[in-house]
C-alpha positions in Angstrom: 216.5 150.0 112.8 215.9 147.2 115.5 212.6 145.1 116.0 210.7 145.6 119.1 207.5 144.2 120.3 205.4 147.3 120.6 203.3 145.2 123.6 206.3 145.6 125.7 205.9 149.6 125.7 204.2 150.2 128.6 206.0 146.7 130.4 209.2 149.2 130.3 208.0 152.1 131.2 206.7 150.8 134.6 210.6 149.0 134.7 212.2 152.0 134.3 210.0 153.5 137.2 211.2 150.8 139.2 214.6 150.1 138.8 216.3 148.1 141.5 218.9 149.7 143.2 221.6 148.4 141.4 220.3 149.6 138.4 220.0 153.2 139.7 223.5 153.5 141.1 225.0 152.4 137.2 222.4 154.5 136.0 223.9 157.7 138.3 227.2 156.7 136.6 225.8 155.9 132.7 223.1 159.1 132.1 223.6 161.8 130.5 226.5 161.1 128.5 228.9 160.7 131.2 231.3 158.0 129.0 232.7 159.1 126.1 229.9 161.4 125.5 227.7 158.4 124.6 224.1 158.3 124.8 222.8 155.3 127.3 219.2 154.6 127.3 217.6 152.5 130.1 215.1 149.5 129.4 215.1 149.1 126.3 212.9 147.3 123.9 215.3 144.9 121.6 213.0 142.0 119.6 210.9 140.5 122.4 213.3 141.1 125.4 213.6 144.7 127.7 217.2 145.1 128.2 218.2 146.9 131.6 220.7 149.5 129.4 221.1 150.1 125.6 223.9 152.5 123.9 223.1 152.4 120.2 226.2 154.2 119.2 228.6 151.3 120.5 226.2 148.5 120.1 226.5 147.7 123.9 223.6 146.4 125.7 224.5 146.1 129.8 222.7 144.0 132.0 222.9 144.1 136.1 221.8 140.3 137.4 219.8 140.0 140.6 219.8 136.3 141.9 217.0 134.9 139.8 219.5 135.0 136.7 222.2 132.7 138.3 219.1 129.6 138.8 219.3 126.8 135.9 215.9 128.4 134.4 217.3 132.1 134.5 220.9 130.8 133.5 219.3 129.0 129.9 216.5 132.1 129.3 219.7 134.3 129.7 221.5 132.6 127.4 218.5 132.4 124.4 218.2 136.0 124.7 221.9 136.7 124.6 221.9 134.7 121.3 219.1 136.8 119.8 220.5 140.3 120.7 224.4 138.9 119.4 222.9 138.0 116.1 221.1 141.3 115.9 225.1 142.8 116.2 225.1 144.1 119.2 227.3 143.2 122.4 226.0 142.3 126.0 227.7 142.5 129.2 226.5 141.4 132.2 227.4 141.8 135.8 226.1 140.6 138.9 224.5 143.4 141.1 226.6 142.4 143.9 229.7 143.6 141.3 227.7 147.0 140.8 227.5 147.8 144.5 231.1 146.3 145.8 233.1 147.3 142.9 231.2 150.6 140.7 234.8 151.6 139.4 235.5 148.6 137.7 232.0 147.9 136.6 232.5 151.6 134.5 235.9 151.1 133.7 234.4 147.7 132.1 232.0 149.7 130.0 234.1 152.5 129.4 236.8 150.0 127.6 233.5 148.8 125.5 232.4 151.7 123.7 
C-alpha cells in the first residue's frame, strides 16, 4: 500500500471538483474503465504530492501540465516529485494540456500503449 499525507484529503477533493478543462476532456476518455478495462482514479494522494490521474493496476500516474509547469520553478518541483513517485515503482507521463485538447487520440493511444 502507498503512503499518503492524510492532510491532503480534503486539498483533493476540492481538485477533483475543479478540474481544468483539460483534465475533464482525458477524464471523459479515462473513467469508467474505458482502456483495457482498467480502473483510473482522479487526484490522487501519492506520499506528499496529488497526482492529476492514478491507475494502480498498471502503475501509471498521468499528469496534464498547464503553463506554470513549463517555468524553471515548476520545471525542478516537477522533477523532485517525479523522482519520488518512480522510486515508489510507479510510471508517470505527462502531457501538456495544449496536447490533450489538439491531439486527444494520441494522448489515449499514449496511455493505452502504457498499461
Amino acid at each position: 500500500m502507498l503512503f499518503y499525507n492524510i492532510k491532503l484529503k480534503e486539498y483533493s477533493r476540492r481538485l477533483r471538483a475543479d478540474m481544468t478543462d483539460a483534465e475533464k476532456l482525458l477524464w471523459s476518455k479515462l473513467r469508467r474503465k474505458q482502456l483495457k478495462g482498467f480502473q483510473m482514479y482522479r487526484q490522487r494522494i501519492i506520499g506528499n504530492y496529488i497526482v492529476d490521474f492514478y491507475c494502480p493496476k498498471a502503475n501509471l500516474i498521468i499528469e496534464i501540465d498547464g503553463g506554470q509547469h513549463y517555468t524553471g520553478e515548476g520545471i525542478k518541483k516537477d522533477k523532485i516529485r517525479d523522482d519520488y513517485i518512480k522510486k515508489q515503482g510507479i510510471k508517470v507521463l505527462r502531457f501538456s494540456d495544449k496536447e490533450v485538447f489538439g491531439n486527444i487520440n494520441g494522448v489515449i493511444e499514449m496511455i493505452y500503449e502504457n498499461l
